[in-house]
N, C-alpha and C positions, 0 to 999 in steps of 0.2 A: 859396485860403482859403475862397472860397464855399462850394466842393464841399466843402473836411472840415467844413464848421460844418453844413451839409444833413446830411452822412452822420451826424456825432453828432445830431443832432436825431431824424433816424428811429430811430436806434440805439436810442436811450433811450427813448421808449415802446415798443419792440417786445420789450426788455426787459425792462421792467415789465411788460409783458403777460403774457408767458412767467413771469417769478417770479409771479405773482399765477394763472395756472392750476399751476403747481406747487403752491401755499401749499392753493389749492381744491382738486386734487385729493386733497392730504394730507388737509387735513381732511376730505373725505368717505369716504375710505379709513377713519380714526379714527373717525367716525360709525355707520357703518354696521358697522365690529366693535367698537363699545362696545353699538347698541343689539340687535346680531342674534347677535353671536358671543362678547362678554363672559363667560365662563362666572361673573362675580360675579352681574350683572348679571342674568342667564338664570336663576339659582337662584333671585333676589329676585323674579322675576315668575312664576316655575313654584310656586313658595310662593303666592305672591298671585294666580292662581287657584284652589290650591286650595280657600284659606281663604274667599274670594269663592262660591266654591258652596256651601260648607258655614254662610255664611253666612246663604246665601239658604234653603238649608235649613230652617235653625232656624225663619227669620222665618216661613215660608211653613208648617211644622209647628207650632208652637209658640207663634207671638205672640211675645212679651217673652224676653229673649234677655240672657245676659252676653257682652260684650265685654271680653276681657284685649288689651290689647296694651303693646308696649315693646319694645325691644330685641332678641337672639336670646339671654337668659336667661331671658323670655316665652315664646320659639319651641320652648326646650328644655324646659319647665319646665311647662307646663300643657296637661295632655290632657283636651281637651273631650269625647270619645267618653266617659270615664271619668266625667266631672264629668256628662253625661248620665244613663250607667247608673248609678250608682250614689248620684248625690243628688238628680235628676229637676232638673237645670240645664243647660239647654241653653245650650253657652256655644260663644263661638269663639273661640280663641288666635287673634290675631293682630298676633303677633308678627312682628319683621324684622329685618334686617341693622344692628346700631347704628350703623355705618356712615352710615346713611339719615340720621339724627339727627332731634334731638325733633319738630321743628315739622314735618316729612314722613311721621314716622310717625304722628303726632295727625293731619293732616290725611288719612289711608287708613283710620284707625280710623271716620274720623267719617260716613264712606259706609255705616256697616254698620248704624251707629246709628238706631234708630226709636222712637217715645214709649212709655215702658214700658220701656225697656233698661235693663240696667246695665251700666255704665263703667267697670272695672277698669284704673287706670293704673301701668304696671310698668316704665315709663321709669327705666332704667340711674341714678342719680344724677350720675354722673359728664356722662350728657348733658346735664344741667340748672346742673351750675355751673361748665362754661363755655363763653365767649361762641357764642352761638345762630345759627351761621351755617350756612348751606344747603350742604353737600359737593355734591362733583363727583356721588358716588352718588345722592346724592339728586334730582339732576334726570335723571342716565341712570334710574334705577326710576322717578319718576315718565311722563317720556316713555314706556318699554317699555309701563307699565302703562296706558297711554293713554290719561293725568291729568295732562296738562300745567301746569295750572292750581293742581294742589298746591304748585308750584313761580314759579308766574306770578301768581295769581290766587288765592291762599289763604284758606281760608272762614274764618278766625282772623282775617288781614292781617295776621300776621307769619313773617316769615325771608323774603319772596318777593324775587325777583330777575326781571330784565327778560330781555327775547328773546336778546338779543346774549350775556348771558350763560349763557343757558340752551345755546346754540348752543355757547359754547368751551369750556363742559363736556364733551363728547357727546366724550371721547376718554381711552383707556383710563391714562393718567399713567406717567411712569418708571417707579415700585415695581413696580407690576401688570405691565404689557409684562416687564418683566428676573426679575421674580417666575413668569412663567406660560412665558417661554422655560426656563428653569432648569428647570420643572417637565417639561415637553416632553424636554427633551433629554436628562434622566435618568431618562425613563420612565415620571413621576409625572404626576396630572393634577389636578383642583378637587376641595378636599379631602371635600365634600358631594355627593352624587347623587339622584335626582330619588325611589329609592325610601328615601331617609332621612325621607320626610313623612309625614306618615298623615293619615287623610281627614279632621281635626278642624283639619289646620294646624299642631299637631304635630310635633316634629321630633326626630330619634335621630341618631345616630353610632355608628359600631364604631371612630374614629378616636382614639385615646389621647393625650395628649400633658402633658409634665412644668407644671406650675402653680407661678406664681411667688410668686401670692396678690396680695394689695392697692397698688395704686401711691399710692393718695391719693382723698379725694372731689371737694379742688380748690375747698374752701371753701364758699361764700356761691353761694346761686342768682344766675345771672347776669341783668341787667337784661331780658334779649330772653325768659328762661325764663321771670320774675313777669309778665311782661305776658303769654308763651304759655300760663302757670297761671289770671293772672286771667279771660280771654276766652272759653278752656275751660267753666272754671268758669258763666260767664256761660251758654254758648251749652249748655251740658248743663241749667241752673236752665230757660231757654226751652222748650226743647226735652223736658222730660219726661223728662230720662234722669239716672238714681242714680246718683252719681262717688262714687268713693275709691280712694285712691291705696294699693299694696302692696310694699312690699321687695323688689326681686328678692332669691333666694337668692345667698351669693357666697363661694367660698374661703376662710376665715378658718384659717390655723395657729394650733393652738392658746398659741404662741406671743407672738400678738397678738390672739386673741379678743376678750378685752376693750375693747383700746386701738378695732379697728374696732366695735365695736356700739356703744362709744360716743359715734364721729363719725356713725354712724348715726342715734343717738337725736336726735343736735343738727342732723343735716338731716331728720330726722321733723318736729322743733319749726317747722321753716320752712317745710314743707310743709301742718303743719298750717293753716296761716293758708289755704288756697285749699280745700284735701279732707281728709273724715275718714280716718282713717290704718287700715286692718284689720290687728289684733291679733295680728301674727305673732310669735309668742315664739322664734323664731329670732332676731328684729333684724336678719334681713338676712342671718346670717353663718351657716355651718355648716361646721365642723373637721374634716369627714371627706372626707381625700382621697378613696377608693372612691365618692365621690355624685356626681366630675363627671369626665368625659370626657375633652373636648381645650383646655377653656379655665376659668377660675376660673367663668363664670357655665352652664356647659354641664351641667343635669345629666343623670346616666344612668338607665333606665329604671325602676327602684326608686327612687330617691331622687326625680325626678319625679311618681311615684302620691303617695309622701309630701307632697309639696310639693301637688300638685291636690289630698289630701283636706283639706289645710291651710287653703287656700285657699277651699274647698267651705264648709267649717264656718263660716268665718268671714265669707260671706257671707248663708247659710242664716240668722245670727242677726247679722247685723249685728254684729259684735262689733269695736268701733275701742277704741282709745287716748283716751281723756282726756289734756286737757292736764296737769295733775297729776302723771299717772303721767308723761306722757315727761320733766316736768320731775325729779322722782323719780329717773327712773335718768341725768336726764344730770347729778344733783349723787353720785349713788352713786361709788365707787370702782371702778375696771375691774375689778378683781380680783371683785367681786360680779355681775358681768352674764355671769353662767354660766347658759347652758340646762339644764333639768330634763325631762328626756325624759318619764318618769313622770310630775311632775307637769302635766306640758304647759304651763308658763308659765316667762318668766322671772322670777326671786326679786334681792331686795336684799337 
């Protein structure tokens, strides 16, 4: 009786020992192909140096600099080489994975920023109303990018999470593994490559794919977004740097044009309260399949130049939204919030 109550005794820690370097092996196998072999992952930090040199660029040529970033209808959507040559704007797209989400991506933007900048905020809407919590992406790109601290330590102090979870992030998830074997085994590989970038940060595709158009905006800004708007807000008033917030462009069927520019104008209205809004007579929406690539906010490289000289203008003169006007078209009828190409605004 002695001897089997001794042998189970040894048994069971040596057990546990064994499952517990199992468990640690796993996870360092997951670690080390989230932060080295990830190919989501790897495009998010091969982006983010680029935009990192060209950012330094700017500062180091030019002084005072625009800063776009948001989402990757940011990343596709505004060519800073062009916004240079052609309206004497030295800007940096630095846009990223929405994936990343708000409080990660404001916290990469806010490295590039120096007194005298401006702050072009191009954050997805949809990342802003709802709830503001830090993805697995966001702390493997923070990590890669070797800013732990975006993720830890947040110059905002919001969305951050502690070590422990930063640690059981650091592994590629179901979707992605059974996603990127499928892609392997039928020959496919990550849909983006490294010369899809161009030297401003910038980003292209030859990649096509069918658009479904608008899932929803998802309401009312989330509690974690008005505090990551107000702090923002604050720390750019401090800090000497021009904020206002802009539309991403986004698939609208003509269809539902109306119905989406007018969920638009009513999260313009709520946006107002932190940043002036720049005066995109788009509203967000544009009806022409032919303008985007492989996803509703992707666009292709003409409709892009359109978008950056849109963009350009309406910084060159400050040109925002009065409250007035968004309240205006958010009492108009959908059927009147039709773009006028010619006249370059929209009409009630």
């Amino acid at each position: 009786m002695d001897s089997s109550t001794f042998h189970s005794k040894g048994w069971l820690p040596r057990q546990a020992a064994g499952l517990l370097l199992v468990a640690l092996g796993a996870w360092t196998a997951c670690a080390v192909y989230t932060i080295h072999f990830n190919p989501e992952v790897a495009d998010c930090a091969f982006g983010e140096a680029i935009k990192n040199t060209w950012a330094e660029k700017m500062t180091r040529e030019y002084g005072a600099k625009v800063v776009v970033f948001g989402g990757s209808s940011c990343e596709f959507s505004i060519d800073g080489e062009r916004m240079l040559k052609e309206f004497n704007l030295p800007t940096v797209n630095d846009g990223e994975d929405a994936g990343i989400g708000a409080s990660v991506l404001t916290e990469a933007a806010l490295r590039h920023l120096r007194r005298g900048d401006t702050l072009i905020i191009g954050l997805e809407p949809i990342l802003l109303t709802r709830p503001l919590v830090p993805s697995a992406l966001a702390a493997q790109f923070s990590l890669k990018a070797g800013h732990p601290e975006w993720v830890i330590h947040p110059t905002l102090g919001v969305g951050g999470i502690h070590w422990f979870q930063l640690a059981t992030d650091l592994r590629p998830g179901g979707s992605v593994s059974f996603t990127m074997l499928g892609k392997f085994a039928i020959g496919r590989h990550f849909r983006y490559k490294p010369t899809d970038y161009r030297v401003s940060g910038w980003k292209q595709t030859d990649v096509r794919m069918e658009l479904t158009g608008r899932e929803g905006l998802g309401g009312r800004l989330s509690d974690g977004s008005v505090l990551l708007l107000r702090r923002l807000g604050n720390w750019c008033e401090t800090n000497g740097v021009r904020a206002a917030y802009s539309l991403p462009w986004e698939f609208a069927p003509d269809g539902v044009l109306g119905e989406d520019r007018k969920e638009d104008v009513h999260f313009l209205l709520q946006m107002e309260e932190f940043f002036p809004i720049l005066k995109d007579p788009y509203l967000g929406c544009d009806p022409n399949r032919s303008d985007f690539a492989d996803t509703d906010f992707h666009l292709v490289t003409p409709a892009a130049e359109k978008r950056t000289d849109e963009l350009a203008q309406q910084i060159l003169h400050w040109n925002v939204w009065t409250v007035a006007e968004l309240e205006a078209l958010g009492k108009a009828p959908t059927t009147d919030l039709v773009y006028h190409q010619e006249a370059g605004k929209v009409h009630q």
